[in-house]
C-alpha positions as CSV (number, residue, x, y, z in Angstrom):
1,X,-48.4,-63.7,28.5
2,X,-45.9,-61.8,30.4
3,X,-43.0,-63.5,28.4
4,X,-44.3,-62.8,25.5
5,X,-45.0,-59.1,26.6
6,X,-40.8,-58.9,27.3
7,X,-40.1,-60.5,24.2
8,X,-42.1,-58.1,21.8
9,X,-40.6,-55.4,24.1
10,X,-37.0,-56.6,23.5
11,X,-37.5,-57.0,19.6
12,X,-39.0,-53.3,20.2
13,X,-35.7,-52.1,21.4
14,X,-33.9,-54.0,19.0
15,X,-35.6,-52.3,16.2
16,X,-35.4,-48.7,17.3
17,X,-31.7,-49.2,18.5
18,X,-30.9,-50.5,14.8
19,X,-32.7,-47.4,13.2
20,X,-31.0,-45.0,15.8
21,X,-27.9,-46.5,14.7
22,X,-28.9,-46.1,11.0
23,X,-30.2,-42.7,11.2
24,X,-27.2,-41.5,12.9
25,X,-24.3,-43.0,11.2
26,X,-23.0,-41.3,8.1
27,X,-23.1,-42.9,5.0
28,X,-19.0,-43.3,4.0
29,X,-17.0,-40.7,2.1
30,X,-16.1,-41.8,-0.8
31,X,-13.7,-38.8,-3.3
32,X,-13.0,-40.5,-6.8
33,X,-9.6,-40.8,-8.1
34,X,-10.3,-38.3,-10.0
35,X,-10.7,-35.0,-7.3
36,X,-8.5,-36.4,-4.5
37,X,-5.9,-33.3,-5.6
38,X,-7.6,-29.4,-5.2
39,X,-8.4,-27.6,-8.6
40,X,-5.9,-24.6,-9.6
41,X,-7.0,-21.1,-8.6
42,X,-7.1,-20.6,-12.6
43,X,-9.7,-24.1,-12.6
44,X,-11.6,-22.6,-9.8
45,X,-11.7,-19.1,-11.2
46,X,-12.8,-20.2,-15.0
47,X,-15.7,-22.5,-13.1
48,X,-16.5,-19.1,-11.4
49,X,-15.9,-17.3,-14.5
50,X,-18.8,-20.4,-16.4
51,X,-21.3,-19.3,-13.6
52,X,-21.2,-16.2,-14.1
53,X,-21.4,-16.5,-18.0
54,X,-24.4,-18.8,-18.1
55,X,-26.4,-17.0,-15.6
56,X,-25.3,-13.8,-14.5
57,X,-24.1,-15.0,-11.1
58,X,-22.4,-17.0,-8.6
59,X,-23.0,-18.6,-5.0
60,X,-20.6,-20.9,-3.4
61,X,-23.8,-22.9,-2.1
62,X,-23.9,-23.9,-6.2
63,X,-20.6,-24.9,-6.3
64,X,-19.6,-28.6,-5.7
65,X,-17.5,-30.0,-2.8
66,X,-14.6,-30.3,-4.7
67,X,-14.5,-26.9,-5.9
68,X,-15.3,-25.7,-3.0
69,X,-12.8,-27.8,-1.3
70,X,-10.6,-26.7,-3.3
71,X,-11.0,-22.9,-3.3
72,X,-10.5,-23.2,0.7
73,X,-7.1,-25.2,0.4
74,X,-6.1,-22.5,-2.3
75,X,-7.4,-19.3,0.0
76,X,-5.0,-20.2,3.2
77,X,-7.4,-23.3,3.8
78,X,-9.2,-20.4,5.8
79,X,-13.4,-21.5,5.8
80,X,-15.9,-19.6,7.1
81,X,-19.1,-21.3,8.2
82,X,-22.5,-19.9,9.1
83,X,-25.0,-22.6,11.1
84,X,-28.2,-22.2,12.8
85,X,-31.6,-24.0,12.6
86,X,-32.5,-22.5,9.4
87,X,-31.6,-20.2,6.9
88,X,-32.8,-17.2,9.1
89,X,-31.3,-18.2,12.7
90,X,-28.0,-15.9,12.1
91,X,-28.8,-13.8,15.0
92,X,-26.9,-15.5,18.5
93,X,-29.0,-13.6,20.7
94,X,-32.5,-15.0,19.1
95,X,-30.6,-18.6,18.6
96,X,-31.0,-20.4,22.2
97,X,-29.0,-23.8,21.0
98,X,-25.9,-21.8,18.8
99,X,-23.2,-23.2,21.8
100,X,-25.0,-26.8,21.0
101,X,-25.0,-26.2,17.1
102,X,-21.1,-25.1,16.9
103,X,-20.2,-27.2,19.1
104,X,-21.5,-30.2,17.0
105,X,-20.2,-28.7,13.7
106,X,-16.8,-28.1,15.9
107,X,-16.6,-31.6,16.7
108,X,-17.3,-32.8,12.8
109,X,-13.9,-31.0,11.7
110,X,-12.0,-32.2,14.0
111,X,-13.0,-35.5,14.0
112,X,-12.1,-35.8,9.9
113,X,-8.8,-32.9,10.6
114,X,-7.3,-35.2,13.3
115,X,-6.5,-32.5,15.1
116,X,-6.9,-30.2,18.5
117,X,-9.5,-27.4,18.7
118,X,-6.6,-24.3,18.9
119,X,-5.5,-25.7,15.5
120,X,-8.8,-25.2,14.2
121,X,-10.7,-22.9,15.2
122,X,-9.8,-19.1,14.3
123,X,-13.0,-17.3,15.7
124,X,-16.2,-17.6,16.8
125,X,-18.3,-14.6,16.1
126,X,-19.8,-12.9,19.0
127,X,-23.0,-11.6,17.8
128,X,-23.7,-13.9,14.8
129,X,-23.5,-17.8,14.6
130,X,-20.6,-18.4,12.1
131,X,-17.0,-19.4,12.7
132,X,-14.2,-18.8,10.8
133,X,-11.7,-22.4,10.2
134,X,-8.9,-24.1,8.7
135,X,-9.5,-27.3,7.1
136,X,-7.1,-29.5,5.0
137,X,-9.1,-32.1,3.7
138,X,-12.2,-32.6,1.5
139,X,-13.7,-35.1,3.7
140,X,-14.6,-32.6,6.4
141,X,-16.0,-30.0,4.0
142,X,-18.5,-33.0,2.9
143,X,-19.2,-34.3,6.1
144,X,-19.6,-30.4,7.5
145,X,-22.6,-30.2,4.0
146,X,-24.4,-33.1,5.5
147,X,-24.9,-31.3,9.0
148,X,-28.6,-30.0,9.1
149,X,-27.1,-27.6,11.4
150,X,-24.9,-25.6,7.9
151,X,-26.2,-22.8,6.6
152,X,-23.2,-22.7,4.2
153,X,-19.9,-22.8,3.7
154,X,-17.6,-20.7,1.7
155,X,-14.0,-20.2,1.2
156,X,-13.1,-17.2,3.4
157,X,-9.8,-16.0,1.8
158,X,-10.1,-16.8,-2.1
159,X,-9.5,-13.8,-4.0
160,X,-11.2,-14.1,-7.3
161,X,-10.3,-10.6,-8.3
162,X,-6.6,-11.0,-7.6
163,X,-6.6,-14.7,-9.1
164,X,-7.4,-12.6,-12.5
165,X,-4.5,-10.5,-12.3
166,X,-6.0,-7.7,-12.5
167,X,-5.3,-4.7,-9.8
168,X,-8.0,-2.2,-10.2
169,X,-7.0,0.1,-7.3
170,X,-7.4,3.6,-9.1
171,X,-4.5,6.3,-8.1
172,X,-7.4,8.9,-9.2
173,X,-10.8,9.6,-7.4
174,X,-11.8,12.1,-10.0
175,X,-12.0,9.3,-12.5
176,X,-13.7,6.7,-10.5
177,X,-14.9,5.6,-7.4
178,X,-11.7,4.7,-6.3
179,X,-8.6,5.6,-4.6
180,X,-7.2,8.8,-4.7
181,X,-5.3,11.3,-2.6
182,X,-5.4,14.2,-5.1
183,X,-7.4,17.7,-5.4
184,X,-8.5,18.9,-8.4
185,X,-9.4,22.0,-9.2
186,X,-13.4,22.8,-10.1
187,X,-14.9,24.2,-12.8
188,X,-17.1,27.1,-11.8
189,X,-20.0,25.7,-13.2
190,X,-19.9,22.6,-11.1
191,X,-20.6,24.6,-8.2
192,X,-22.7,27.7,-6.6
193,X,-21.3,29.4,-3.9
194,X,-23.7,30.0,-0.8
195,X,-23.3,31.2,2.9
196,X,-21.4,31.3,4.8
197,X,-18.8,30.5,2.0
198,X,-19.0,26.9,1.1
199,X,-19.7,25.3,-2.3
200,X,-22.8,23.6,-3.0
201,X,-22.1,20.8,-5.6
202,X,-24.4,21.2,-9.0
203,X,-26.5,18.7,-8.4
204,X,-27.7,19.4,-5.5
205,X,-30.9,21.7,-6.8
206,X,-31.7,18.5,-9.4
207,X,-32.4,16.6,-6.7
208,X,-34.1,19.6,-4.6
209,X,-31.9,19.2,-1.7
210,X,-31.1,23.2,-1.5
211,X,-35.0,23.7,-1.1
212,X,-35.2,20.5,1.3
213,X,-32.6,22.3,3.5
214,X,-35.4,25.1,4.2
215,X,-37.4,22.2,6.0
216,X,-34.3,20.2,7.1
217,X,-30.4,19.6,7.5
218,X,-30.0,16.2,9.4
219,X,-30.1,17.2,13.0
220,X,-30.5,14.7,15.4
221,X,-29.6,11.6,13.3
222,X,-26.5,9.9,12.9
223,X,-25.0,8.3,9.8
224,X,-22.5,5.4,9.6
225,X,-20.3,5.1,6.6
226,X,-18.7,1.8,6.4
227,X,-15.8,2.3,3.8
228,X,-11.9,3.2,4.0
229,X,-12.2,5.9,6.9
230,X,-11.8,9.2,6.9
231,X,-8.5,11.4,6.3
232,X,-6.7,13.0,9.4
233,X,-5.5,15.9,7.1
234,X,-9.4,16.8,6.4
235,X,-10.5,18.6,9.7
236,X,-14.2,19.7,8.4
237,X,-14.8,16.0,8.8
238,X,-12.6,16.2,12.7
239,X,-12.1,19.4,14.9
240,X,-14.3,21.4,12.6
241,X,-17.1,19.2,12.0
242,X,-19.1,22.2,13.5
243,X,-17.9,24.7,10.9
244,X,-20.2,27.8,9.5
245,X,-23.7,26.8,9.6
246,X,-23.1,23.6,10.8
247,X,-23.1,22.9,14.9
248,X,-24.3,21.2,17.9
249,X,-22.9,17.6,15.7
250,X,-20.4,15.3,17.0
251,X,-18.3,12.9,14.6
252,X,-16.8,9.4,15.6
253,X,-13.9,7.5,13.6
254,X,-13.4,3.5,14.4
255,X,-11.3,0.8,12.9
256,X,-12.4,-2.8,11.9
257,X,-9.9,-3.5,9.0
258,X,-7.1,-5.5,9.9
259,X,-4.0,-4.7,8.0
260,X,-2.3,-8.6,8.1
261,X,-1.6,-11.6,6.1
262,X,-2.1,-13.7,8.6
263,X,-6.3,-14.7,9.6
264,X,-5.3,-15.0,12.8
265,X,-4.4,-11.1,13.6
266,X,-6.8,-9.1,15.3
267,X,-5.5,-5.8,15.7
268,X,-6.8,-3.1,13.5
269,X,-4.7,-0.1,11.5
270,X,-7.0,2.2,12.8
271,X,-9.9,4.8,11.4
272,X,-7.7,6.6,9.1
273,X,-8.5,6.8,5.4
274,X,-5.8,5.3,3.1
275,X,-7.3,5.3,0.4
276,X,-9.1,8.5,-0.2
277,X,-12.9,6.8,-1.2
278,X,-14.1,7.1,2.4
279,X,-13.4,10.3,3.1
280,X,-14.9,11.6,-0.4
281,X,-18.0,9.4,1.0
282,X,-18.1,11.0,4.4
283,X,-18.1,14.3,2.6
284,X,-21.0,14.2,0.2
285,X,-23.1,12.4,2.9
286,X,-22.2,15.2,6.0
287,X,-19.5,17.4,5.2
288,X,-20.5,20.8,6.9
289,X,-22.0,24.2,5.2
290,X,-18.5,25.8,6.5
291,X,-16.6,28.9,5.7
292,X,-13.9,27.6,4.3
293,X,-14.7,27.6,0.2
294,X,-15.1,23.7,-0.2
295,X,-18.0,21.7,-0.5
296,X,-21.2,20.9,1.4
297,X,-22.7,17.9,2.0
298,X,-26.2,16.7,1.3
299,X,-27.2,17.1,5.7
300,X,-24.9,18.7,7.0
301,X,-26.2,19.2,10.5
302,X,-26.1,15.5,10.7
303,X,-23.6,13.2,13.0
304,X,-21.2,10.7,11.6
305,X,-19.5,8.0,12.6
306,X,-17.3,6.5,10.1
307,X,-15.8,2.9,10.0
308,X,-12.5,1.8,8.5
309,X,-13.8,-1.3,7.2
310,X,-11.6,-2.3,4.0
311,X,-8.7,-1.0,2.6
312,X,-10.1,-0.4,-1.2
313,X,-13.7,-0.4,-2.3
314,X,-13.5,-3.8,-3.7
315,X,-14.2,-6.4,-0.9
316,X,-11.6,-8.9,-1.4
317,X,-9.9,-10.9,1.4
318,X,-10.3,-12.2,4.6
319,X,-9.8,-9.0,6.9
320,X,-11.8,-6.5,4.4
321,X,-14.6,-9.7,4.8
322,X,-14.1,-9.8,8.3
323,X,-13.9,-5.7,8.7
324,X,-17.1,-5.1,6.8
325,X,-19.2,-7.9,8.9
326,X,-17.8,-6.2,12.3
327,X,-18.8,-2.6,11.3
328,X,-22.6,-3.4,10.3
329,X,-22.6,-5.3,13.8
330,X,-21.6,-2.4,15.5
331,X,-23.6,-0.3,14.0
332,X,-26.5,-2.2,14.4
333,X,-25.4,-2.0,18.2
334,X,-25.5,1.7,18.1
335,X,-29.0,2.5,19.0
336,X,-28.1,6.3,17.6
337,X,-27.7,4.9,14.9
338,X,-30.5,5.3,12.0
339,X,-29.2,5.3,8.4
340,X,-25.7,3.4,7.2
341,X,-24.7,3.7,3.8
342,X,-21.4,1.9,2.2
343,X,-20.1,2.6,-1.4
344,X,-18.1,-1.1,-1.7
345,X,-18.9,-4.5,-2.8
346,X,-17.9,-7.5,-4.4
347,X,-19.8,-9.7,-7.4
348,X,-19.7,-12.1,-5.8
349,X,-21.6,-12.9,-2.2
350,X,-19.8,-13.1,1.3
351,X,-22.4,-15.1,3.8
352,X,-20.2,-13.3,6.8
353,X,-21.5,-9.5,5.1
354,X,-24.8,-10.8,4.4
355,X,-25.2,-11.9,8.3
356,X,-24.1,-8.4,9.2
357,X,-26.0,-6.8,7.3
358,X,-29.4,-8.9,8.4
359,X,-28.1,-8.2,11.7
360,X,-28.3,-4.6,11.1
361,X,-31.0,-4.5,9.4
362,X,-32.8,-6.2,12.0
363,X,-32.0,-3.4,14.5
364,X,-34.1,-1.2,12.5
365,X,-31.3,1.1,10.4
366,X,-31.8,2.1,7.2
367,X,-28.9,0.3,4.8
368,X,-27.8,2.1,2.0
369,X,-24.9,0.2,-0.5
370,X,-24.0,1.2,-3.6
371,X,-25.2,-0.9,-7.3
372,X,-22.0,-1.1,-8.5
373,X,-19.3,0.8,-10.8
374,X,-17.9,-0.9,-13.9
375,X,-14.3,-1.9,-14.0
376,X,-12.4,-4.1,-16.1
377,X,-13.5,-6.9,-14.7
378,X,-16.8,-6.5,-13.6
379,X,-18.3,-4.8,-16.5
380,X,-20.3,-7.5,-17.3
381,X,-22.3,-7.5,-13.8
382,X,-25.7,-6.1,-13.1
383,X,-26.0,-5.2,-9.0
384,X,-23.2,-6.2,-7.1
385,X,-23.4,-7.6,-3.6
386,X,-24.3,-6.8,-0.7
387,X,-26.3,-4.1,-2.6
388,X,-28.8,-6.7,-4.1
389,X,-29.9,-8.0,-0.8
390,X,-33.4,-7.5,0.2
391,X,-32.4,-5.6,3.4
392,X,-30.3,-3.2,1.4
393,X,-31.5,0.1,-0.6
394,X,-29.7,-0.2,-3.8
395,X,-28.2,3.0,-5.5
396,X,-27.0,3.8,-8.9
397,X,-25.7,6.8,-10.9
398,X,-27.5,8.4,-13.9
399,X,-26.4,11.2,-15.8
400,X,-27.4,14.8,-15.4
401,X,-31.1,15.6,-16.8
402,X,-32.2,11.8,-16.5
403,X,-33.5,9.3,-14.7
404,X,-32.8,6.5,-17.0
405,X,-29.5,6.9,-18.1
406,X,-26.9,5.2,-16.2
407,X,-23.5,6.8,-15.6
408,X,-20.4,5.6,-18.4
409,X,-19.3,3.9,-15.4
410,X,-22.5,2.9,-13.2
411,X,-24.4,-0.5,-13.0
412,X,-28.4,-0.6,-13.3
413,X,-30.8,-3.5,-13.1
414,X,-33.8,-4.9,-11.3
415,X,-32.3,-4.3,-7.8
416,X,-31.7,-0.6,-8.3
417,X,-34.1,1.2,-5.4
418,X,-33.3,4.7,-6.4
419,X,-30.9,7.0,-9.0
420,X,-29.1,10.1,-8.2
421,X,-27.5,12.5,-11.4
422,X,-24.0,12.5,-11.2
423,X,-22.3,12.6,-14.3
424,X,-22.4,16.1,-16.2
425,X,-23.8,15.9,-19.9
426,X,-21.6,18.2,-21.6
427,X,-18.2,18.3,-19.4
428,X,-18.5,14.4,-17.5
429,X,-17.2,16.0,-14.4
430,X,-18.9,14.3,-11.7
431,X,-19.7,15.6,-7.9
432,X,-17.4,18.0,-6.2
433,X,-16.3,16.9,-2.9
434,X,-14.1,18.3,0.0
435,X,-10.9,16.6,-0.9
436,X,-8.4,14.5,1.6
437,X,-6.3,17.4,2.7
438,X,-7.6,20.8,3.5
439,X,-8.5,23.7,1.4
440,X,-8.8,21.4,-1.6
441,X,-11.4,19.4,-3.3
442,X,-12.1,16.8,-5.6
443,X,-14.9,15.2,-8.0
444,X,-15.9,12.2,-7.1
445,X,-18.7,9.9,-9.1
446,X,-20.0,6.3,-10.3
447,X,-22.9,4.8,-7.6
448,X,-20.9,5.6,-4.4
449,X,-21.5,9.1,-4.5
450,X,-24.9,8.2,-5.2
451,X,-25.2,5.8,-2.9
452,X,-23.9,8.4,-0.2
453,X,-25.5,11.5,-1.8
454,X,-29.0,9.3,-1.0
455,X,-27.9,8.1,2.2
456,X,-28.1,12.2,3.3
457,X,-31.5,12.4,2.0
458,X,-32.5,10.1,4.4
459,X,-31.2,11.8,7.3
460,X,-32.9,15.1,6.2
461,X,-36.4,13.1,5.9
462,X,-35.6,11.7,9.3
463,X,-34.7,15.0,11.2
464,X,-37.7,16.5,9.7
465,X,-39.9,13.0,11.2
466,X,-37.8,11.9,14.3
467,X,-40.5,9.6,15.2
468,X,-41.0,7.9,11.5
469,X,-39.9,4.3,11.6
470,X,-37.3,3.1,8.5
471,X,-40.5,1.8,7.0
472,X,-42.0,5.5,7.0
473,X,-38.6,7.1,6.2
474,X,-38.1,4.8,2.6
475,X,-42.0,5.0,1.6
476,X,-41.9,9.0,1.4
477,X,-38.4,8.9,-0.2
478,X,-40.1,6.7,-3.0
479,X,-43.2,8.9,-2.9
480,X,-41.1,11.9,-3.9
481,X,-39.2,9.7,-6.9
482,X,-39.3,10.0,-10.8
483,X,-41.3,6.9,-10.9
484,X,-43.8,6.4,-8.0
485,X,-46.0,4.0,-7.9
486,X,-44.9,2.2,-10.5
487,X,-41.3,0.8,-10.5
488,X,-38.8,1.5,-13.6
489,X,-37.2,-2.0,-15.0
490,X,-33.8,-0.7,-14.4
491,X,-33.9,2.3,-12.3
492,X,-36.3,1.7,-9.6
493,X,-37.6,4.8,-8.4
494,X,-35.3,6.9,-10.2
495,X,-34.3,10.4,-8.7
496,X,-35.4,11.6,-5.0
497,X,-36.9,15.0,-5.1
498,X,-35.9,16.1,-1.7
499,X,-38.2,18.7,-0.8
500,X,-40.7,16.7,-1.5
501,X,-39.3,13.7,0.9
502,X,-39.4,16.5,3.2
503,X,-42.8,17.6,3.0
């Protein structure tokens, strides 16, 4: 009997060892003939291009190993990978086996690279569980697919944008939502001058936000705008933040962009604007009631802190990925912190942005980003990213008298949260705004300013409620909207009435 026993338990051990062994062992990689070479960066980008013609979009998680293979190998062979134990365990801090996850997906790549860990590994992010990598060869980006421990992987330097030659980088602010160092000078019926002496954009009382700033003008909470910085040569947004009826504030500038070729540079250019968008943001959200004949912004009793994140408002590249993801994480660290708005995107999604942004959003702050302003290129888009995102307030433009009448240049669709007029009907001029250098100002339009111009209706519902939670904030912003209860297909909310928010 006892021989017997040991036998049956030997065959036992036999049998679980053989499916261990099975379980365990990956099944070979096997590339065809056929995709042993990477696809061109014109293949990859027409595949892109099919995506986005059959249905509206494009995820790397759709795309199949060899194009994704092969848009790492033709973006630096740079890969960024998010793991965790499911789609939602981004967060280090809440993820008590991310050393033990990494370290296993670590070990995949360089098992199949053949090679040692400093000629792999780029970064590990401190606050969320991703890693930035290089990888040569297609086997590893299969083998790393077949990890339960992937949340995805994506190509983290493949510029789609650039791969279509195109170089939408506008030298004019007043036009667009782009770049732009020049003033302009404003027609007087874009403005009405109030005390002490600063300009108080005309679409200001559309939206009620002169009447709101009987009840309200942002004291006590803090915005962060995540864009290209603010200008040095625009001191109502530096030493005379307090200016005229605006005091008792403070203003803080950082740097997250990283000014290099090469992924493996860390340090940053710094918080100043070179590009002109951020400051125009900076100003429409905060900019203060001053003395000084220029333009006020929507609370201007609020405090700022401003984030060079990217060096143009189109989120292209490895360091403008890399600069956006740090500045939500920061942010999100800031616990004086409440609202953050950003005026970029991309059409396409970056999981690195995405985790920031849940990170932040998790933190409790109120996320602002901006629908989307037509190009060239990305006419044919509805919402752009990361402004489509669940944890994100989506904003578009509309023109002046309407609610459902985009901007010539804005994007609408089923993501849009909430409109702001900002295109004239008659003239086209859009919102003025206290321009990069002193004593001059500029118009500035498409869903940024929107996007921003909401982003300080917030802050004014949140002064006037300090103890509201995000929650509380958003549901009396829509309460106060063109549309309440019931959504618009297009247009969401439509247009805040912000005395009403305030009430």
């Amino acid at each position: 009997m006892t021989k017997f026993f040991f036998k049956i338990s030997i065959l036992s051990l036999m049998v679980f060892a053989s499916c261990t062994k099975d379980e365990t062992n990956e099944n070979p990689i096997v590339i065809d003939a056929t995709q042993k070479d990477p696809l061109t960066i014109d293949q990859i980008t027409a595949k892109i291009d099919e995506s986005f013609a059959a249905q509206n979009s494009f995820n790397w998680k759709e795309a199949s190993n060899h194009m994704l293979w092969s848009a790492i190998y033709q973006g630096q062979k740079i890969a960024t990978i998010g793991f965790g134990n499911s789609e939602n365990d981004f967060d280090r801090s809440k993820s008590s086996n991310n050393a033990n996850m990494q370290q296993e997906l670590l070990d995949i790549i360089l098992k199949y690279e053949g090679k040692e860990l400093d000629k792999v590994l780029i970064s590990s992010d401190e606050y969320l569980n991703l890693v930035d990598v290089l990888i040569e060869k297609q086997e590893t980006v299969i083998a790393l697919r077949r990890s339960k421990f992937i949340r995805y992987i994506e190509p983290a330097d493949y510029r789609y944008i650039e791969s279509k030659g195109i170089v939408e980088r506008s030298t004019s602010s007043s036009s667009s939502s782009g770049c732009g160092y020049e003033s302009e000078t404003l027609s007087t019926s874009d403005y009405t001058t109030i005390t002490p002496n600063a300009r108080m954009p005309w679409n200001f009382p559309l939206h009620n936000i002169n009447a709101a700033w009987n009840v309200s003008t942002g004291s006590g909470v803090t915005i962060g705008v995540i864009d290209t910085g603010v200008s040095p040569n625009q001191s109502l947004l530096g030493t005379s933040f307090n200016n005229g009826l605006s005091s008792g504030r403070t203003v803080q500038k950082y740097g997250t962009y990283v000014d290099s070729i090469w992924p493996w540079s860390t340090t940053t250019d710094g918080p100043n604007d070179q590009c002109g968008h951020g400051t125009s943001m900076a100003s429409v959200a905060t900019a203060p009631r001053n003395n000084a004949g220029l333009p006020v912004g929507v609370a201007y009793n609020a405090n700022l802190i401003t984030y060079r994140a990217a060096s143009n408002v189109v989120l292209e590249g490895y360091h403008e990925h890399n600069g956006v993801k740090n500045a939500f994480t920061a942010l999100g660290n800031n616990a004086s912190v409440k609202i953050i708005s950003m005026s970029m995107g991309h059409i396409i999604s970056v999981g690195k942005i995405e985790d920031g942004v849940r990170y932040a959003y998790g933190k409790g702050k109120l996320i602002f980003c901006a629908g989307g302003t037509s190009t060239s290129f990305t006419s044919f888009a509805g919402v752009i990213f990361p402004a489509w995102m669940a944890e994100a307030v989506a904003v578009t433009g509309v023109k002046e008298g309407t609610s459902n009448q985009k901007c010539d240049v804005c994007h609408n669709g089923s993501k849009i949260d909430f409109t702001v007029q900002m295109q004239r009907t008659s003239s086209g001029n859009t919102v003025p705004v206290t321009s990069y250098y002193n004593a001059q100002n500029d118009y500035v339009g498409g869903s940024s300013v929107a996007t921003a111009t909401t982003a300080g209706i917030a802050a004014l519902v949140w002064s006037k409620n300090p103890t509201w939670t995000r929650a509380q904030v958003l549901t009396k912003m829509k309460q106060s909207a063109t549309y309440y209860p019931t959504r618009d297909a297009n247009y969401g909310h439509g247009n805040i009435n912000a005395f009403l928010a305030v009430q």
